[in-house]
C-alpha atoms as one frame of an Amber mdcrd trajectory, in Angstrom:
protein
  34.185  41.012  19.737  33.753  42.186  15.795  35.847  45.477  14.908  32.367
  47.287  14.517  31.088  46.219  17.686  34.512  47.262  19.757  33.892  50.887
  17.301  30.178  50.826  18.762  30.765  49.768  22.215  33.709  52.903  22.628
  31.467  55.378  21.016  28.870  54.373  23.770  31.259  55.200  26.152  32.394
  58.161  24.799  28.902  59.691  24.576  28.270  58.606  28.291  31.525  60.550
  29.314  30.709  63.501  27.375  26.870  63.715  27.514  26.880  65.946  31.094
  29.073  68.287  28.822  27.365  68.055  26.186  24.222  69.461  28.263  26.370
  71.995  30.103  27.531  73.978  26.545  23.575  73.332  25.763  22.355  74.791
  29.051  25.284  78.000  28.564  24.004  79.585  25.225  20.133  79.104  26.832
  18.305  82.119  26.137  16.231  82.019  28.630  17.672  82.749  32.516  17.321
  78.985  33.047  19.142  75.558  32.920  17.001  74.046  31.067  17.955  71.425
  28.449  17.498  71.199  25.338  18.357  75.173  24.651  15.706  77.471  24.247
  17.235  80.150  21.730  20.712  80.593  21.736  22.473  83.352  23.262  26.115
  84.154  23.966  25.609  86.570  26.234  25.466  84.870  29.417  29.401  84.449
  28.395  30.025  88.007  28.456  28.401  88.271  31.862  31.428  86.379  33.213
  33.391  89.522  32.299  30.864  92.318  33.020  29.558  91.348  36.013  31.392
  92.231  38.987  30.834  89.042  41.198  31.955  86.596  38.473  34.718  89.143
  37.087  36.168  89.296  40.875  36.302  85.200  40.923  37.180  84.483  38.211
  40.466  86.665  38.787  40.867  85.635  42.405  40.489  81.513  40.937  43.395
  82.632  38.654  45.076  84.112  41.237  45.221  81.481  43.704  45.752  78.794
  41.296  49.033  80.789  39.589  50.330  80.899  43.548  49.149  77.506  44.548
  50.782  76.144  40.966  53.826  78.124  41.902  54.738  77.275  45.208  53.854
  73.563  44.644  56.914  73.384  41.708  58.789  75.387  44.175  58.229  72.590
  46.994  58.282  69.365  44.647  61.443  70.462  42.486  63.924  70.727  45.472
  62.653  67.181  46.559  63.063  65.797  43.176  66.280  66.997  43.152  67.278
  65.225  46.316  65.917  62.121  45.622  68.032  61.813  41.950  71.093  62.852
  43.867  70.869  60.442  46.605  68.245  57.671  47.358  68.029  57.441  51.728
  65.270  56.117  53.761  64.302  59.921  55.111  64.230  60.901  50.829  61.533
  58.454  51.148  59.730  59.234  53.697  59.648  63.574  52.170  58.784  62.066
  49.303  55.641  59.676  50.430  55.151  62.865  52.705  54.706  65.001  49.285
  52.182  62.554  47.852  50.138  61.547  50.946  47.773  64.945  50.523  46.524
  63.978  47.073  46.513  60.378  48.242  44.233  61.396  50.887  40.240  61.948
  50.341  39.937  65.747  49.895  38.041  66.417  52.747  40.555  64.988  55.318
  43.194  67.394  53.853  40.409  70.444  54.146  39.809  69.560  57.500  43.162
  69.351  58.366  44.027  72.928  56.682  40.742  74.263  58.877  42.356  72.892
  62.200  46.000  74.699  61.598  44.774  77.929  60.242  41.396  78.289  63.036
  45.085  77.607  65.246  47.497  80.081  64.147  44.748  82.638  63.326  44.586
  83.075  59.940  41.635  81.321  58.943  39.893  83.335  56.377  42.796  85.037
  54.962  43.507  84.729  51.148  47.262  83.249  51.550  46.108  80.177  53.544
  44.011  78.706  50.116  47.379  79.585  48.422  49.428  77.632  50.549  46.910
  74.782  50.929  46.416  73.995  47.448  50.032  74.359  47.195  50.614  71.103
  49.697  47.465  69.449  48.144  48.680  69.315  44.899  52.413  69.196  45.270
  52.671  65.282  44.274  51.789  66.697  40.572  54.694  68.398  40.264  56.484
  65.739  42.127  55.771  62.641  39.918  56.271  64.423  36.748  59.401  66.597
  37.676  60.961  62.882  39.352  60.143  61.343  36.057  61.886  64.042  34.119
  64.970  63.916  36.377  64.773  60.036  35.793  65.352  60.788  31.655  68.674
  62.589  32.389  71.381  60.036  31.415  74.053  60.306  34.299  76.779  59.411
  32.194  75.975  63.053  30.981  76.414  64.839  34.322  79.277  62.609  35.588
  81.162  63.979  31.405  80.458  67.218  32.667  82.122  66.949  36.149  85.367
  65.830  34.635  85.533  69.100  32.622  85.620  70.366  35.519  82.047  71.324
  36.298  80.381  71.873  39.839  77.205  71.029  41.104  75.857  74.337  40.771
  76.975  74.754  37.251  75.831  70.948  35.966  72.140  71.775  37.992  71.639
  75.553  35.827  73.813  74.306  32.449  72.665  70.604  32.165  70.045  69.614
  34.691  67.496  71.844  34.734  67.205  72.629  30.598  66.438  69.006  30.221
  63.222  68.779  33.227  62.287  72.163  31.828  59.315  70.334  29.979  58.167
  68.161  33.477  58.325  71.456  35.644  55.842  73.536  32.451  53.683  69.469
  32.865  53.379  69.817  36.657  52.804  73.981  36.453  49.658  73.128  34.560
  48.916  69.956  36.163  48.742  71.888  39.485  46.929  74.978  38.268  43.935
  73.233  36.251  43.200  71.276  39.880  43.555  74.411  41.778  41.350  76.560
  39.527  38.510  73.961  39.485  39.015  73.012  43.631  36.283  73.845  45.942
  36.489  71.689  49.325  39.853  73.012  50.143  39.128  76.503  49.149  36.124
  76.149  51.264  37.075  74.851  54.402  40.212  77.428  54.406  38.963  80.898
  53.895  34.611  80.155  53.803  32.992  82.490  52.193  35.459  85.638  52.643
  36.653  84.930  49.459  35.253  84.008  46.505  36.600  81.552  44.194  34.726
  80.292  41.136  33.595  77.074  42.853  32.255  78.793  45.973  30.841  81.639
  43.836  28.550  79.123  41.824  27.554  77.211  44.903  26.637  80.601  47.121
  24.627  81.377  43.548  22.826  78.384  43.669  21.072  79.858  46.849  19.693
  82.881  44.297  18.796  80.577  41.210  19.963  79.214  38.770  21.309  80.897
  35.752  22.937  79.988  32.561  26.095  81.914  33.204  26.764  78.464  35.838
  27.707  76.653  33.054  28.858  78.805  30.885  31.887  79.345  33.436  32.098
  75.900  33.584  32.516  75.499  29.601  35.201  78.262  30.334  36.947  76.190
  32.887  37.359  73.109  30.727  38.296  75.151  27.528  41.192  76.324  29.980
  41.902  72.807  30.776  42.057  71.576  27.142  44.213  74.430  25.771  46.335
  73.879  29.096  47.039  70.126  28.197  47.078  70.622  24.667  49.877  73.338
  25.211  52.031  70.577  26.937  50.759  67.781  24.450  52.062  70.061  21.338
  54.949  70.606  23.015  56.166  67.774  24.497  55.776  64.340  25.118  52.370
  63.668  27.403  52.677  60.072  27.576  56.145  60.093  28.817  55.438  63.448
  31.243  52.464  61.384  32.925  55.034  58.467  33.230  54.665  56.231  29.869
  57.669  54.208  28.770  57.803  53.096  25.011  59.916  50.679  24.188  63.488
  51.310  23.836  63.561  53.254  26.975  65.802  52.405  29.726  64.287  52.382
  33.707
């Protein structure tokens, strides 16, 4: 295949990938209080609604919310883990560790139902904590791959220098350890928290429709109509999402934080 045909044939592809966003940012500056496509008029307004009206405002801040918690709690599950498994590879390691991936692994809905049957159990379905907690397991093997990479960067030679001098565990883990995977636990934070903020089985299945996230709020406003302020949330969502991963592209290294090796490198 010619250069200008492999040029051709990737710009085709990249217009297929971004032509359904392409009509979303057409359908949000609509004038008119439909989703209709090509834009009639252009208005910005329907962007300001997010913030003025009270039903958007309120999930928009409880999707930020949750996700800050769920994003939170999963670095606070995967890093201890991590930590474990550099110290000392074992066969029950392992297993926590396949344990820790498995709900990601798993088709979403299996891992809603699953949240439905404990918290219908224990009597909490409905309450805002239980989302928290379930998109904390659901997405804890972000966290988990990229904070295991970053512990696998740390040259042991380093740590084992360190303990001569005379250094303890706790003090090589604060001191040595942790500055260096500082840069895979920020990767995983925002790994965890763009998924959260944009998840809608999980959120559903675990508290319904006593609280609104921005997910369930769009699909209980499809029932009214449909208005242009849909997709302008939407446009908001993945303008969140790039300036999230451009953040940790600027400042680090995103190949190498989603597991790239360039040559050189030593596994």
């Amino acid at each position: 295949m010619s250069t200008a045909m492999s040029r051709l044939f990737f710009a085709l592809v990249a217009l297929f990938l971004a032509a359904p966003l392409i009509v979303i940012a057409g359908v949000s500056v609509n004038e008119m209080r439909s989703l209709t496509f090509p834009p009639v008029g252009f208005s910005l307004s329907w962007y300001g609604e997010i913030f003025t009206d009270p039903g958007w405002r309120s999930a928009l801040t409880t999707s930020v919310l949750i996700a800050l918690g769920a994003a939170t709690l999963a670095v606070a599950i995967a890093l201890p883990i991590a930590y474990s498994l550099w110290r000392k590879v074992s066969a029950v390691g392992r297993i926590i560790q396949t344990l820790g991936i498995s709900p990601f692994v798993l088709p979403p809905v299996i891992t809603a139902l699953g949240a439905l049957s404990l918290w219908a159990t224990v009597g909490a379905y409905g309450a805002w904590y239980t989302v928290v907690i379930s998109h904390a397991i659901f997405f804890t093997s972000l966290p988990l791959v990229t904070i295991s990479l970053g512990f696998s960067t740390i040259d042991r030679e380093v740590t084992e220098a360190a303990r001569t001098m005379g250094a303890d565990d706790r003090t090589i883990l604060t001191t040595i350890v942790l500055p260096m995977i500082v840069p895979y636990i920020v990767s995983g934070f925002a790994f965890a928290f763009v998924l959260s903020l944009n998840e809608y089985i999980v959120a559903y299945m675990t508290v319904g429709f006593t609280l609104e996230t921005v997910p369930i709020k769009i699909f209980n406003a499809l029932r009214y109509g449909y208005t242009p302020t849909m997709a302008s949330i939407s446009i908001l969502f993945v303008a969140v999402a790039v300036a999230v991963f451009g953040t940790v592209a600027w400042f680090g290294d995103l190949p190498k934080l989603l597991g790239a090796w360039r040559a050189g490198d030593e596994r």
